[in-house]
C-alpha positions as a Markdown table, in Angstrom:
| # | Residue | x | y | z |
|---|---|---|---|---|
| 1 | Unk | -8.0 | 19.3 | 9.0 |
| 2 | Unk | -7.8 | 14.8 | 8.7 |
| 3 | Unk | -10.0 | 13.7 | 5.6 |
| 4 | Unk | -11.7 | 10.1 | 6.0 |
| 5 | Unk | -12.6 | 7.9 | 3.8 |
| 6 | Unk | -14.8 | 4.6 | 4.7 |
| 7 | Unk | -13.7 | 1.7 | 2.3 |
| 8 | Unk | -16.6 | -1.4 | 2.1 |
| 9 | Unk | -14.7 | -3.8 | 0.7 |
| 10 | Unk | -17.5 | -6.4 | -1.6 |
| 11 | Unk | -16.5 | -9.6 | -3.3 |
| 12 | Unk | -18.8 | -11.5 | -5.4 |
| 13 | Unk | -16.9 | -15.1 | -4.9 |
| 14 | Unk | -17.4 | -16.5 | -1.4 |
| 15 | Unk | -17.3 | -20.3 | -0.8 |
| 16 | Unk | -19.8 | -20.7 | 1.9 |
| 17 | Unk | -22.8 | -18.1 | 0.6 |
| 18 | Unk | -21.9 | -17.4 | -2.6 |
| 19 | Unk | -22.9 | -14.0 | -3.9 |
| 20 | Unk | -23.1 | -13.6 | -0.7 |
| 21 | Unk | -23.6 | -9.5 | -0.9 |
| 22 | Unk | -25.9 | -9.1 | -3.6 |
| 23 | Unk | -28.4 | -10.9 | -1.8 |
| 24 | Unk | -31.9 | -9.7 | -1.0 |
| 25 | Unk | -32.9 | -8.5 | 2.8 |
| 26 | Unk | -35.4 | -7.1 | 4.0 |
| 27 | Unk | -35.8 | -5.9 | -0.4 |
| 28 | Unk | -31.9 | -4.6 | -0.6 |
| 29 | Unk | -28.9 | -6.3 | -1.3 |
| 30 | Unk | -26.9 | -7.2 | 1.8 |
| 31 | Unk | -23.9 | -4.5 | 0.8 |
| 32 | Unk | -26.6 | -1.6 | 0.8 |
| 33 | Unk | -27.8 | -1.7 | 4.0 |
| 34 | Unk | -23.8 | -1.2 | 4.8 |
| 35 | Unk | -23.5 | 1.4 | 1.9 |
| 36 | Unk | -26.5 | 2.4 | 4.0 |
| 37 | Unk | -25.4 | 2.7 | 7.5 |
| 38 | Unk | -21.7 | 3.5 | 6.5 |
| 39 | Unk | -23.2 | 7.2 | 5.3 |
| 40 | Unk | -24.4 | 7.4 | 8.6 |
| 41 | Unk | -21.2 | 8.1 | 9.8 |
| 42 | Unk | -20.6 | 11.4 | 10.8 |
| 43 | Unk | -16.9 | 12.3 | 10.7 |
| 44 | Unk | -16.8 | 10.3 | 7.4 |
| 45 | Unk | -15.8 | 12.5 | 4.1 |
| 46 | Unk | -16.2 | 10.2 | 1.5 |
| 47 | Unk | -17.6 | 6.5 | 1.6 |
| 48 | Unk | -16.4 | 4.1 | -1.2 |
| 49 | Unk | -17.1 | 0.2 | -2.5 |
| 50 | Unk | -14.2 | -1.5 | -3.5 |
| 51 | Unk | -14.7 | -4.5 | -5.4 |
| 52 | Unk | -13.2 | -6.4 | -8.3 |
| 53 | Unk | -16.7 | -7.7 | -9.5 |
| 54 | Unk | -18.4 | -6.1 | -12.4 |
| 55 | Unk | -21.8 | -7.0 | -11.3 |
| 56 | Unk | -21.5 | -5.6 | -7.4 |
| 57 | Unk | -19.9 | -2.6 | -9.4 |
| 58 | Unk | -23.7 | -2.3 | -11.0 |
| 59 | Unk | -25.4 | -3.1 | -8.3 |
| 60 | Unk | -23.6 | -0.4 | -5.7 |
| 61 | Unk | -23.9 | 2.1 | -8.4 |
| 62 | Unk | -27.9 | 1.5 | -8.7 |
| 63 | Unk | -27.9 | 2.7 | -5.5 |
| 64 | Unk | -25.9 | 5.4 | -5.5 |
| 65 | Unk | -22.2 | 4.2 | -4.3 |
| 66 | Unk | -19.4 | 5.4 | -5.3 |
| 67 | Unk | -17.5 | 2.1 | -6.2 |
| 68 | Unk | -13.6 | 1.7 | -7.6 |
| 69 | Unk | -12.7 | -1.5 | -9.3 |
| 70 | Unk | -9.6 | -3.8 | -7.4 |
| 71 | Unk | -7.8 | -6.4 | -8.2 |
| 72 | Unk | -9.3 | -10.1 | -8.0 |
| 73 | Unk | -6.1 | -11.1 | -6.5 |
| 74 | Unk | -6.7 | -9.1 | -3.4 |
| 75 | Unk | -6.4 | -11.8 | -0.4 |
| 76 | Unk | -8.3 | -9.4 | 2.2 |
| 77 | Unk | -10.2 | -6.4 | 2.8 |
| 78 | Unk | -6.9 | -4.3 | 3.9 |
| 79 | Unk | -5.0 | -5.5 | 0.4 |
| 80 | Unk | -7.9 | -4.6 | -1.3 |
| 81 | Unk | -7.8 | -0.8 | 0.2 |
| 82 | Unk | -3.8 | -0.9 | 0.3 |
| 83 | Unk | -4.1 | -2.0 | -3.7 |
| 84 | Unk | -6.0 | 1.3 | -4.4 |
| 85 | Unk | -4.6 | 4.0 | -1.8 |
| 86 | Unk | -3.3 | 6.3 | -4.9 |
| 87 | Unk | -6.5 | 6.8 | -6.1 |
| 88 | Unk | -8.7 | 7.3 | -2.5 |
| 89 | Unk | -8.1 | 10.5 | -0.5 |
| 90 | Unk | -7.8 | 10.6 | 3.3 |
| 91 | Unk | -5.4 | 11.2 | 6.4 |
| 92 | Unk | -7.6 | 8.3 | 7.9 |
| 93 | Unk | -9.2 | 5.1 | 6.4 |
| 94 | Unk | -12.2 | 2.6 | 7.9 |
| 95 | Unk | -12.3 | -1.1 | 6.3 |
| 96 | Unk | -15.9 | -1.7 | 7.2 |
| 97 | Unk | -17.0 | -5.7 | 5.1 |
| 98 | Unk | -19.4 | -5.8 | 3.0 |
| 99 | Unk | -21.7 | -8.3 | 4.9 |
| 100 | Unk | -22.2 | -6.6 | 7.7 |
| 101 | Unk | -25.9 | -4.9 | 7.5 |
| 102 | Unk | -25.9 | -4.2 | 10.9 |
| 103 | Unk | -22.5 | -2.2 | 11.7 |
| 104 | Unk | -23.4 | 0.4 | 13.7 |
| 105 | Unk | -22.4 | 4.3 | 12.5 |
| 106 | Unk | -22.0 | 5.3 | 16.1 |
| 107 | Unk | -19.3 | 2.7 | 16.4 |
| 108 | Unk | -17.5 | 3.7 | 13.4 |
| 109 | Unk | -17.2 | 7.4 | 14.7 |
| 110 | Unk | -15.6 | 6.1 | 17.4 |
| 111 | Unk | -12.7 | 4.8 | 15.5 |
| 112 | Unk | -12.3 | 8.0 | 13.9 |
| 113 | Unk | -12.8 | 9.8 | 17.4 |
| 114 | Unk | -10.1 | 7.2 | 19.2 |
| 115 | Unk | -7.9 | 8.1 | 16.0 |
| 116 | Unk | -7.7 | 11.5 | 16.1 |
| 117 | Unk | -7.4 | 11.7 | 20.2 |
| 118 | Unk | -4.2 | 9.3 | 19.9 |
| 119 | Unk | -2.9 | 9.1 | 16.0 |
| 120 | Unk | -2.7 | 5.7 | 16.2 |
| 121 | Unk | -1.2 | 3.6 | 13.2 |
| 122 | Unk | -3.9 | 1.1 | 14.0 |
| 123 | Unk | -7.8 | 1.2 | 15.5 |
| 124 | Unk | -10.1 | -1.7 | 16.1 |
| 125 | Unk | -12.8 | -2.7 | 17.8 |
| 126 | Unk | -13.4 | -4.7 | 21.1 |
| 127 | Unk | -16.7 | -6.1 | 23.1 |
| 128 | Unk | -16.6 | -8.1 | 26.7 |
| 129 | Unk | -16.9 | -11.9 | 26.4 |
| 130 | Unk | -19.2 | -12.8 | 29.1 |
| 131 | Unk | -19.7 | -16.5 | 28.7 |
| 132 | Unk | -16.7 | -19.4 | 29.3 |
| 133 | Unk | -18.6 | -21.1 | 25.8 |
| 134 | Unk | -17.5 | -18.0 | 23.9 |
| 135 | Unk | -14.5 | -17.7 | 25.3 |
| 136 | Unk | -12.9 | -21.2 | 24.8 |
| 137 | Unk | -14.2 | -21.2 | 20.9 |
| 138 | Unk | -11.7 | -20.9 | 18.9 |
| 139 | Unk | -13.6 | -18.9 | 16.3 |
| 140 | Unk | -14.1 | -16.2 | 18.6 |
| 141 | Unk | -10.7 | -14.0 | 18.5 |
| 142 | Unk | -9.5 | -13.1 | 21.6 |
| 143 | Unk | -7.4 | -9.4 | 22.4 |
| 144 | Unk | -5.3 | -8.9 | 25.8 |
| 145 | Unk | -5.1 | -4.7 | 25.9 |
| 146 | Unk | -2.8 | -2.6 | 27.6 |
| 147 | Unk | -3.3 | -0.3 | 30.1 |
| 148 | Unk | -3.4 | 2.3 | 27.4 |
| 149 | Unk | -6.1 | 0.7 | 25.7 |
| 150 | Unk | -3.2 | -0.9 | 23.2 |
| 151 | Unk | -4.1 | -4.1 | 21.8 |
| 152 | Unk | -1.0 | -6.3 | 23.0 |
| 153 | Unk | -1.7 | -9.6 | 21.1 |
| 154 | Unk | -4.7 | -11.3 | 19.2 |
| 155 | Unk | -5.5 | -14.9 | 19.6 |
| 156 | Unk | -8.0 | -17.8 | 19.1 |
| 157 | Unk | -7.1 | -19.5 | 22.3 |
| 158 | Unk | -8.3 | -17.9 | 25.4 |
| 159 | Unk | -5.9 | -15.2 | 26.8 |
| 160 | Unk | -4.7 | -14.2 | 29.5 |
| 161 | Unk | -4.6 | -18.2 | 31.3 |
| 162 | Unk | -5.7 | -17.6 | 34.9 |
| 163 | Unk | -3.2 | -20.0 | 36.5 |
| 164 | Unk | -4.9 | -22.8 | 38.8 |
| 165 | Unk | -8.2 | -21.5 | 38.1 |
| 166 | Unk | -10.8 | -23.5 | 35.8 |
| 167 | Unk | -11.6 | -22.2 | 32.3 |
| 168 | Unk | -15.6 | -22.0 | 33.3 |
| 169 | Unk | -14.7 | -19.3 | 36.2 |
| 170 | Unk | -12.1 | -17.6 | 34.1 |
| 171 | Unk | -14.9 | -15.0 | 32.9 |
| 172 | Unk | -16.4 | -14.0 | 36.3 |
| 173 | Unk | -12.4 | -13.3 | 38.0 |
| 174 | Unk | -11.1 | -10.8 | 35.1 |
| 175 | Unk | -12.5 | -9.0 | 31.8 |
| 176 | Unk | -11.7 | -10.8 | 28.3 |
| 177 | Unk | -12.1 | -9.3 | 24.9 |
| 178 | Unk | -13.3 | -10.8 | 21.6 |
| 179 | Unk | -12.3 | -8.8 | 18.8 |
| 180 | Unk | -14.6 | -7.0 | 16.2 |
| 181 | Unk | -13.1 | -6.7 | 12.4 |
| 182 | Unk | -13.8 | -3.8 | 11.5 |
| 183 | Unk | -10.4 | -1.2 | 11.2 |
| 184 | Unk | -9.3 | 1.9 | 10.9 |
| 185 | Unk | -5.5 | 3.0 | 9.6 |
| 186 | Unk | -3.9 | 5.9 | 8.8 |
| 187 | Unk | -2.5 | 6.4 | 5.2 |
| 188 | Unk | 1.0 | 5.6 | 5.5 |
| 189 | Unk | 0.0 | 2.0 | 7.1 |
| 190 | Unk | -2.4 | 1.0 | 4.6 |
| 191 | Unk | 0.1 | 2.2 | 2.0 |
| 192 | Unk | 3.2 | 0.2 | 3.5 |
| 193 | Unk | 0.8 | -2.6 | 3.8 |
| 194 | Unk | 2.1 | -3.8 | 0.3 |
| 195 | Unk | 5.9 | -3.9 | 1.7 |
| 196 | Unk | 4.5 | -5.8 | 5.0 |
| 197 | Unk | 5.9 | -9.8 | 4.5 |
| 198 | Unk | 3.3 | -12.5 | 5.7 |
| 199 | Unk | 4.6 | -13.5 | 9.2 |
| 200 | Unk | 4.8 | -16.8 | 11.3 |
| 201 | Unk | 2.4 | -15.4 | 13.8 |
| 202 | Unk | 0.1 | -14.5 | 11.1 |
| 203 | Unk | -0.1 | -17.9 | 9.3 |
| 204 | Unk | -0.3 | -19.9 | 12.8 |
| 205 | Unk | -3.7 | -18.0 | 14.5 |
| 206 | Unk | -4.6 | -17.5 | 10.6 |
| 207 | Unk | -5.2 | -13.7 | 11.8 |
| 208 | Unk | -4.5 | -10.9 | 9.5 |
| 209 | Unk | -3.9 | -8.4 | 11.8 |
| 210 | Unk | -1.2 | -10.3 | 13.5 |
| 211 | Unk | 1.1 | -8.9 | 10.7 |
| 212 | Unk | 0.9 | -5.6 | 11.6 |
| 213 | Unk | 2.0 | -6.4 | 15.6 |
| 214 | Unk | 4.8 | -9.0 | 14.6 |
| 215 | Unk | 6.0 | -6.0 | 12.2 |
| 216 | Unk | 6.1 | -3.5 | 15.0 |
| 217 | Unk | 2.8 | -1.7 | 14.4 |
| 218 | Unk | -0.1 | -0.6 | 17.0 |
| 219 | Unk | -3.6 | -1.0 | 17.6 |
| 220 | Unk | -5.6 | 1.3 | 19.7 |
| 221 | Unk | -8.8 | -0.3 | 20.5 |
| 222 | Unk | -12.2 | 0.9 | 21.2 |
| 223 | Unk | -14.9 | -0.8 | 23.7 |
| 224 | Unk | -18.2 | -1.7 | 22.4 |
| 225 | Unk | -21.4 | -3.5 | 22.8 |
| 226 | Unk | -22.1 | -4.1 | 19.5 |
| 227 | Unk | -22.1 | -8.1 | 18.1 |
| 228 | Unk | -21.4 | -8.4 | 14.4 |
| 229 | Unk | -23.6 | -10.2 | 12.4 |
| 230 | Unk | -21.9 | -11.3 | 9.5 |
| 231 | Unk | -23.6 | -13.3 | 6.7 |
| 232 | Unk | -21.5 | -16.3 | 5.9 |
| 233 | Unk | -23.4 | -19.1 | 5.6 |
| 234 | Unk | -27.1 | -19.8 | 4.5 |
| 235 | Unk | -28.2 | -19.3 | 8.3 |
| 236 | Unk | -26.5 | -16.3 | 9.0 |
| 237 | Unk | -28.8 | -14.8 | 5.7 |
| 238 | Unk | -32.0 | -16.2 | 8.1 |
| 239 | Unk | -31.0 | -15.1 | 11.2 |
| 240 | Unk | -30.1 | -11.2 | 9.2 |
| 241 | Unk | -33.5 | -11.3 | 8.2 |
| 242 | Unk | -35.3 | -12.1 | 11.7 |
| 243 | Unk | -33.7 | -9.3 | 12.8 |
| 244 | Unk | -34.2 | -7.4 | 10.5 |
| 245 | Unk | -38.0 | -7.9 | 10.8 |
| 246 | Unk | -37.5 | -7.5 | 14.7 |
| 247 | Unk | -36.2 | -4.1 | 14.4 |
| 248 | Unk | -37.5 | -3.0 | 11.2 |
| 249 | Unk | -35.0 | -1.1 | 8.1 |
| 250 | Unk | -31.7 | -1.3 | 9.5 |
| 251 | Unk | -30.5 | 1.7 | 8.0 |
């Protein structure tokens, strides 16, 4: 039977909110209430905090994480799991940030569901863009999907063009697709991530998972309505913790 393991990658250094995940909501740091949810996940074995910070180290183990300690080189969230893949079990691995209070569990067994159906190198996360603003941002990235449900490209520019049609009506003719970061990979792609070179693709979009396509891998992708709500930035802690009032504990 596949084994998963759910990585929350948590780094203390961040140059917009510093500290960014040991900060209070709702009484919790921010990485609980994804230590939190992530246990939530049913088809999830084992949960883990990766981080190369001594203090999130304490503070994920005050609360009952299990936590290994990476390298402060790591550039992302996937070289933080790929640096550490001899020492985590698993057939199957979820990168799920460690900003992200309000990632929903039922989401994150669907990655593991859409894995096992199709033993895909590759699963992420999709939701409809419904609005032309959204659409045309460049910090929202777009994904055009096969007809299998196989992400084909990712982008910051609005894709596919509808050809003599204006932008505003683009997203009443045809669906488009805004990518949510959270992934899932199977062990020998996170473990060959090491031996992936940084591509052109990748560095143009700045988009991570642009290596993976330009070196011949797959994503699978799953449909969603869910709408992350990172915490980056000072207002993105405010607007976490109006919701959080909203709805009540997250977890």
């Amino acid at each position: 039977m596949s084994s998963v393991t759910l990585c929350i990658p948590a780094r203390l250094a961040s140059t917009r909110l510093p500290r960014k995940v040991v900060l209070d909501l709702g009484g919790k740091p921010v990485v609980q209430h994804v230590w939190e949810r992530a246990r939530q996940v049913r088809q999830a074995d084992r949960v883990v905090l990766l981080t190369d910070s001594e203090e999130v180290a304490d503070v994920a183990r005050g609360f009952g994480a299990e936590v290994l300690m990476t390298d402060p080189a790591c550039p992302s969230g996937t070289a933080r799991m790929a640096s550490v893949i001899d020492r985590l079990p698993g057939d199957f691995f979820l990168n799920v940030q460690g900003d992200e209070p309000f990632i929903q569990p039922a989401l994150l067994d669907g990655l593991i569901t859409r894995w096992k159906e199709t033993r895909c190198p590759l699963v992420t996360a999709v939701s409809r863009i419904t609005t032309a603003e959204r659409l045309l941002a460049s910090s929202v990235v777009k994904v055009v999907r096969a007809e299998n449900g196989e992400a084909i490209y990712f982008s910051r520019s609005p894709i596919p063009h509808l050809r003599g049609v204006d932008p505003a009506e683009w997203v009443s003719r045809r669906a488009y697709w805004v990518h949510i970061g959270v992934y899932g990979y199977d062990r020998a792609t996170l473990a060959g991530y090491g031996q992936l070179a940084p591509t052109e693709l990748e560095a143009t979009e700045s988009l991570e998972q642009l290596r993976f396509l330009a070196h011949g891998k797959t994503f699978q992708t799953v449909l969603t309505d869910y709408h992350p709500v990172a915490i980056d930035t000072p207002e993105d802690l405010e607007t976490a913790r109006r919701l959080l009032a909203q709805r009540g504990d997250v977890s």
